[in-house]
C-alpha positions as CSV (number, residue, x, y, z in Angstrom):
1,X,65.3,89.2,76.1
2,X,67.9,86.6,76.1
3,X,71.3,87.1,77.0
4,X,74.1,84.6,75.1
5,X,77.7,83.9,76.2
6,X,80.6,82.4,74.9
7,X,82.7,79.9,76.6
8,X,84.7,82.6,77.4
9,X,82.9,84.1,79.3
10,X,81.0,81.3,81.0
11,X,84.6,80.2,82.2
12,X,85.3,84.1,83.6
13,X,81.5,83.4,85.4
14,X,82.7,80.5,87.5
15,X,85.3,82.8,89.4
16,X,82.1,84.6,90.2
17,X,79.6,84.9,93.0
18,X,76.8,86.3,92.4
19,X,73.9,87.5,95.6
20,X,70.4,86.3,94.1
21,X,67.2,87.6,95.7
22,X,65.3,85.3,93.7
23,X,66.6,82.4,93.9
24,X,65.7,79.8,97.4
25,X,69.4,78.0,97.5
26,X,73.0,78.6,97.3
27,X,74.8,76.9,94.9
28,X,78.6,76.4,93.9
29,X,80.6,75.2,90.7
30,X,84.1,76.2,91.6
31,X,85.7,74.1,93.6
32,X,88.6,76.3,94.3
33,X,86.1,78.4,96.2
34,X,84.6,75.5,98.6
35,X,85.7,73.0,101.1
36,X,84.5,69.2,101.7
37,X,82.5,68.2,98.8
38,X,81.3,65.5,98.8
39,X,78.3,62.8,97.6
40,X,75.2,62.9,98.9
41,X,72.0,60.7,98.7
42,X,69.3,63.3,99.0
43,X,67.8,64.7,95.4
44,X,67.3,67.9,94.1
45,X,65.8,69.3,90.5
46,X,67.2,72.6,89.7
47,X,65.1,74.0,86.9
48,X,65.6,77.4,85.6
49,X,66.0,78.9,82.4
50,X,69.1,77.2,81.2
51,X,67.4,74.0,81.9
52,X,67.5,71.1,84.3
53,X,70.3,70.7,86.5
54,X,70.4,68.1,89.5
55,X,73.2,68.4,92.1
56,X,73.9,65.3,93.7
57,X,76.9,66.8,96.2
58,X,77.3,69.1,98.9
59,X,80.2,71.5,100.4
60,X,81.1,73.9,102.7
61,X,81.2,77.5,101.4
62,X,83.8,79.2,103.9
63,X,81.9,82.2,106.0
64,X,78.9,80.6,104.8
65,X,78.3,77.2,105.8
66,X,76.8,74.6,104.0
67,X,75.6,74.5,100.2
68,X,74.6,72.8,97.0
69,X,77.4,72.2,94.5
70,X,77.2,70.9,91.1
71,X,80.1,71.6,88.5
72,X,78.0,72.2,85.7
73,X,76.3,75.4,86.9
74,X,77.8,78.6,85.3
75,X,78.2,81.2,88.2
76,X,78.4,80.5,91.8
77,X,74.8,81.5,93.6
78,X,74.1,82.6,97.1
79,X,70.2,82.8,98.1
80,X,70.1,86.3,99.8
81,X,67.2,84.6,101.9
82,X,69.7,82.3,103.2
83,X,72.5,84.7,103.7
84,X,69.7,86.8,105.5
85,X,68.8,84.0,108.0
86,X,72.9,84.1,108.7
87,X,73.6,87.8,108.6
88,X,72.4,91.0,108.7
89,X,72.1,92.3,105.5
90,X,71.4,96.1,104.4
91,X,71.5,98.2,100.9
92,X,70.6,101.5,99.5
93,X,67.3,101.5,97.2
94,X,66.7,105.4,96.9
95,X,67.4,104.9,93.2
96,X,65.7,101.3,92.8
97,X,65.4,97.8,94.3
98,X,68.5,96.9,93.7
């Protein structure tokens, strides 16, 4: 099942951040919600299901700490994994995984 969106709605996803148990980084593409971003040398190939993305800059995520950023994404991502290794993290699953 594919899911489409208007660029409506993929500005209205860039206010959002969204908890991902599946993916392995945290990424950013609103800079209104980051600090310090800035250049970096060190290269990354994001590949996912809306393509290839490759974020060439860095920030600071505030409560967070440090994390990918690349405007181009659609939604700002946190990695639960990392988020884990920061803070303790619970939820109910009695009615799923979820």
């Amino acid at each position: 099942m594919g899911a489409h969106f208007n660029l409506l709605q993929i500005d209205e996803m860039k206010k959002w951040i969204l908890l991902d148990n599946q993916f392995t980084l945290t990424i950013f593409c609103n800079p209104n919600m980051v600090l310090y971003i800035k250049n970096i040398d060190q290269l990354l190939d994001l590949s996912n299901k809306g393509g290839m993305l490759r974020p060439t800059k860095k920030c600071k995520v505030p409560l967070f700490g440090q994390a990918w950023f690349n405007h181009k994404s659609i939604t700002n991502i946190i990695s639960m994994s990392e988020l884990m290794d920061k803070y303790r993290v619970t939820f109910v699953s009695q009615k799923e995984d979820s």
